[in-house]
RODO-2510 file (C-alpha; in nm, 4 decimals, decimal comma):
residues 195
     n   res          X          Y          Z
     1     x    -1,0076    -0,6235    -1,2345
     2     x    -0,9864    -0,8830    -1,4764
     3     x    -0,6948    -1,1242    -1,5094
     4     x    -0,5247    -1,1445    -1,7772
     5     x    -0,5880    -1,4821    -1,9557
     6     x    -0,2192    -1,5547    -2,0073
     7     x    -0,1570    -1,4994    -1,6401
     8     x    -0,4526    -1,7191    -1,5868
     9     x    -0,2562    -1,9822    -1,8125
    10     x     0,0658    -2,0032    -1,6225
    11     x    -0,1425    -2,0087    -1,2825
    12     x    -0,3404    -2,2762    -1,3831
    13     x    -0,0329    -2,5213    -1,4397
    14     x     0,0137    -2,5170    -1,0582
    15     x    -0,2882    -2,6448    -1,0272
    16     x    -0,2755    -3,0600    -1,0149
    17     x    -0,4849    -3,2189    -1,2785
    18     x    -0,8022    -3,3841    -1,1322
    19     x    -0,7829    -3,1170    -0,8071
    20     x    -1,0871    -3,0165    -0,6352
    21     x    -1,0534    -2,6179    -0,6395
    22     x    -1,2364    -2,3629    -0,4436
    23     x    -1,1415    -2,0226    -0,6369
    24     x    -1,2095    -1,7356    -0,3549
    25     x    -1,3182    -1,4066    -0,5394
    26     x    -1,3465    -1,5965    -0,8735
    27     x    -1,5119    -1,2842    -1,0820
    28     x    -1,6810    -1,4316    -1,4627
    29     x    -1,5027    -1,8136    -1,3362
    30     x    -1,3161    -1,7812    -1,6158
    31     x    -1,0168    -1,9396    -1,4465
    32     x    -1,2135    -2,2548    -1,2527
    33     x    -1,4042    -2,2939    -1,6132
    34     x    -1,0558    -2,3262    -1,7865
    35     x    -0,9708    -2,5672    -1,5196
    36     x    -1,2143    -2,7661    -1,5036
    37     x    -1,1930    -2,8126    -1,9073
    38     x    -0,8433    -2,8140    -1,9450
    39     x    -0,6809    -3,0423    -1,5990
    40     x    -0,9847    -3,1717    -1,5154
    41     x    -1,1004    -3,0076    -1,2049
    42     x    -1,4165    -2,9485    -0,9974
    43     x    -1,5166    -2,7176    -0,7244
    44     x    -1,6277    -2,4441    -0,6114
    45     x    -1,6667    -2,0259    -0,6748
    46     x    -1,6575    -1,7433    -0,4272
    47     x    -1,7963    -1,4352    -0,5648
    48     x    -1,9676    -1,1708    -0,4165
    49     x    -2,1106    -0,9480    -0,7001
    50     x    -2,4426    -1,0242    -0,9056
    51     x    -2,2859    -0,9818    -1,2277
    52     x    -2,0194    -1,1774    -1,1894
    53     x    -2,1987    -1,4672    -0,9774
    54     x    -2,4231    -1,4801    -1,2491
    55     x    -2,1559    -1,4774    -1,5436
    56     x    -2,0046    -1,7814    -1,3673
    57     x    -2,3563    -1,9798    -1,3535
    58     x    -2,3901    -1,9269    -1,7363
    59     x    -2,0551    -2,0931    -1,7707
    60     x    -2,1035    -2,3723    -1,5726
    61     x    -1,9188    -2,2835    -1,2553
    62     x    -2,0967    -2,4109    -0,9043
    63     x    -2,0768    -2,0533    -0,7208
    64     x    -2,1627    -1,9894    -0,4061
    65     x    -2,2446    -1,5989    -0,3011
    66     x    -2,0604    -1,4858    -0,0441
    67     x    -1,8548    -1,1951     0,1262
    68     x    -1,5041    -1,3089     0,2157
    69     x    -1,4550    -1,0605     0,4957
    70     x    -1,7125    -1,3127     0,6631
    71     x    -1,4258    -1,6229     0,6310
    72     x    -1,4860    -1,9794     0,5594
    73     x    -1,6577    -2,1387     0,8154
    74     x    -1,9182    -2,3167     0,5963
    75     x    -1,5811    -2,5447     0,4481
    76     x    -1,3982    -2,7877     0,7235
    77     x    -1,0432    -2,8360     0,7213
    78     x    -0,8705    -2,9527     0,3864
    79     x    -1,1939    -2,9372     0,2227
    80     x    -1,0058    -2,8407    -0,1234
    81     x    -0,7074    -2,9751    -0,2967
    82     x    -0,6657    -2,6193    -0,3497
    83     x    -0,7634    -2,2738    -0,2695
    84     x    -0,7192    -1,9873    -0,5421
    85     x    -0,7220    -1,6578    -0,4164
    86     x    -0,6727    -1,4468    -0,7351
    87     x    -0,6150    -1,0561    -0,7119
    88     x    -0,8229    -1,0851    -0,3968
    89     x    -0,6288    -1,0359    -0,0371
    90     x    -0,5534    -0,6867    -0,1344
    91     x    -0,9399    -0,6460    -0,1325
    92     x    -0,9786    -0,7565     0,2017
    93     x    -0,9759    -0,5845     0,5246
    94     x    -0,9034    -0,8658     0,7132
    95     x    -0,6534    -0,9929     0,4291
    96     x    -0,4081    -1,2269     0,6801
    97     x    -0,7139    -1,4021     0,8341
    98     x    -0,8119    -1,4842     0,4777
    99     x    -0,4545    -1,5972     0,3859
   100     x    -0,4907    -1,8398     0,7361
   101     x    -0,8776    -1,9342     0,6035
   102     x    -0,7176    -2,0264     0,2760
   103     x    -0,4742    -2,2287     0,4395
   104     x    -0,6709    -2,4183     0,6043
   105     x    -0,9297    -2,5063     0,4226
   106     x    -0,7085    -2,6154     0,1098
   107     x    -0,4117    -2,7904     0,1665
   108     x    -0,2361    -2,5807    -0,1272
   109     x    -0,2872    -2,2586    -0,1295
   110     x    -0,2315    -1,9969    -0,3887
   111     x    -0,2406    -1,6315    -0,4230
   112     x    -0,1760    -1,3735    -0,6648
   113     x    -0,1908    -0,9629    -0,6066
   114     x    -0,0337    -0,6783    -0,7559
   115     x     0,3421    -0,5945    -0,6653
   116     x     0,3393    -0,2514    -0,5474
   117     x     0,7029    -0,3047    -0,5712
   118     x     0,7499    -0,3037    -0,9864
   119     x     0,9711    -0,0556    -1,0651
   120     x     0,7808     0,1904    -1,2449
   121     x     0,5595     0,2002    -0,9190
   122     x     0,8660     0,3157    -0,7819
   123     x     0,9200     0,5637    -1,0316
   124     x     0,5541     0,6813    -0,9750
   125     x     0,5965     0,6984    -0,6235
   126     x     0,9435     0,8745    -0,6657
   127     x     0,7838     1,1569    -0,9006
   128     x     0,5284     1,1893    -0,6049
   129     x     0,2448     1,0126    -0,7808
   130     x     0,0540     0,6803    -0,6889
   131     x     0,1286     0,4683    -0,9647
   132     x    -0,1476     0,3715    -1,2013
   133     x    -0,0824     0,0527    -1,4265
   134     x    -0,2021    -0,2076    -1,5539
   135     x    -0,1699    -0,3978    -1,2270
   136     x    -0,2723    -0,1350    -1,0112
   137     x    -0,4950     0,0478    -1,2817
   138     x    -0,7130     0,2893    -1,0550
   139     x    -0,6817     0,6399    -0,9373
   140     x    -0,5803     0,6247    -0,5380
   141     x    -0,9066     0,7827    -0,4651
   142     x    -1,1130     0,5595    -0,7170
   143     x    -0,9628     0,2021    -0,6170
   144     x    -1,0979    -0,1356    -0,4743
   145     x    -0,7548    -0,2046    -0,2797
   146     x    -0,7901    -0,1462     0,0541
   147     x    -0,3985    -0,2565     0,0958
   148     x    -0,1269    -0,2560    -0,1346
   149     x     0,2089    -0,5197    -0,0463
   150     x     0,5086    -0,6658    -0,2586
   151     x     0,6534    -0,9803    -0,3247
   152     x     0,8893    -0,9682    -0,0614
   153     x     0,6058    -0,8202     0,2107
   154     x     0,4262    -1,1768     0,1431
   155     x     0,7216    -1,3692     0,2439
   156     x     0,7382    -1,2132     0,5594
   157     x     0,3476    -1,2541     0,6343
   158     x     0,4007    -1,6098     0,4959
   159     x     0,6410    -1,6823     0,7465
   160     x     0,4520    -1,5127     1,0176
   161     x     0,1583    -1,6969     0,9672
   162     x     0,3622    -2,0618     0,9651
   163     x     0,2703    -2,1048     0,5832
   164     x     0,5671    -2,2663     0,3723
   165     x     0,6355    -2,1709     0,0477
   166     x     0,5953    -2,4059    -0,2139
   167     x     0,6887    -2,1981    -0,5059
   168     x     0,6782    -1,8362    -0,5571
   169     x     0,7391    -1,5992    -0,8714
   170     x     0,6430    -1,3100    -1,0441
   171     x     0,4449    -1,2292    -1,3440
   172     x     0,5168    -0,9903    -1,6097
   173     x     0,2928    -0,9628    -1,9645
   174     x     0,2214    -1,3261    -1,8801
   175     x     0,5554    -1,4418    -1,8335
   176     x     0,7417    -1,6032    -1,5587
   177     x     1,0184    -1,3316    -1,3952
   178     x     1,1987    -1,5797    -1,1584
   179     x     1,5138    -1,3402    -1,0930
   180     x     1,4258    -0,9940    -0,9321
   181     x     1,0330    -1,0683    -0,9182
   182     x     1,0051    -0,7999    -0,6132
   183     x     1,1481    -0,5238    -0,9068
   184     x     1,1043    -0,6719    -1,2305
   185     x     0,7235    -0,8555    -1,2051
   186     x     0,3948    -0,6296    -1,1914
   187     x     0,2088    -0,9295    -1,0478
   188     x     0,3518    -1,1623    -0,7049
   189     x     0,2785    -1,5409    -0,7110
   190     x     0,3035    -1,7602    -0,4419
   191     x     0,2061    -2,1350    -0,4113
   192     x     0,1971    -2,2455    -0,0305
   193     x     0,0788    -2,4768     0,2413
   194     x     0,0528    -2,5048     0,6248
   195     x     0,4132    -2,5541     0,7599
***
């Protein structure tokens, strides 16, 4: 699934200018090619499909083919200003040893995943249908998330895990939804490091 580019926009400001980025599941590198052009970043790509791996060549992005369920273990510790991990961990099998990979190897890390939580999932789910949006746009038989979570599911695994959270919010049709994000926001933020 393709991010939106105005939810690309607003993640992209919590990235410091200058950082050295390693974007984990970066699909076309749309995102680290906006960052590197617009706050003046460098880094890496993580992407595991052809097409994509080869999108992000043609655009400039240094990608590096590889499947995350396999970790990190060719980056040492802090390696990265930051590590993206964009509409990724609910892709993963092993999703918390990723979210303690990302950790540390970056010494900010930040995710984004759909927020099973939205209220018209809840509606879905209440009319005894899986929902199917434009966050979570697949059939339940037909879809690449092996997991689905919510806003406030992260803060527990964040705690769990001894991450502290930086800054956390939700995204709605490429807004900021600070207030409810767990009901109101189809799409959880969180900005974090090792605590």
């Amino acid at each position: 699934m393709t991010t939106p580019l105005k939810n690309l926009e607003v993640i992209a400001r919590l990235v410091p200018r200058g950082a050295r980025v390693l974007d984990l599941g970066c699909g076309t590198g749309e995102l680290l090619a906006y960052l590197m052009r617009e706050r003046g970043c460098s880094g890496y790509g993580i992407e595991l499909d052809d097409a994509n791996v080869l999108a992000s060549t043609q655009r400039g992005i240094n990608v590096i083919q590889l499947n995350l369920e396999e970790g990190l273990k060719l980056f040492d510790d802090h390696s990265f200003d930051v590590v993206l991990q964009l509409e990724t961990l609910q892709h993963l099998r092993n999703a918390e040893k990723m979210l303690r990979e990302t950790a540390r190897v970056g010494r900010i890390g930040i995710v984004s995943f759909p927020n099973f939580a939205h209220w018209p999932n809840r509606v879905s789910v209440l009319r005894g249908r899986m929902p199917v949006t434009r966050a979570l746009p697949y059939e339940w038989y037909d879809t690449p998330n092996i997991r689905v979570g919510t806003y406030a599911d992260f803060e527990v695994l964040a705690r769990k895990n001894g991450l502290q959270i930086l800054d956390s919010f939700g995204l709605q049709d490429g807004e900021m939804v600070r207030t409810l994000p767990n009901l109101l926001a189809s799409v959880a933020v969180f900005k974090f490091e090792r605590g």
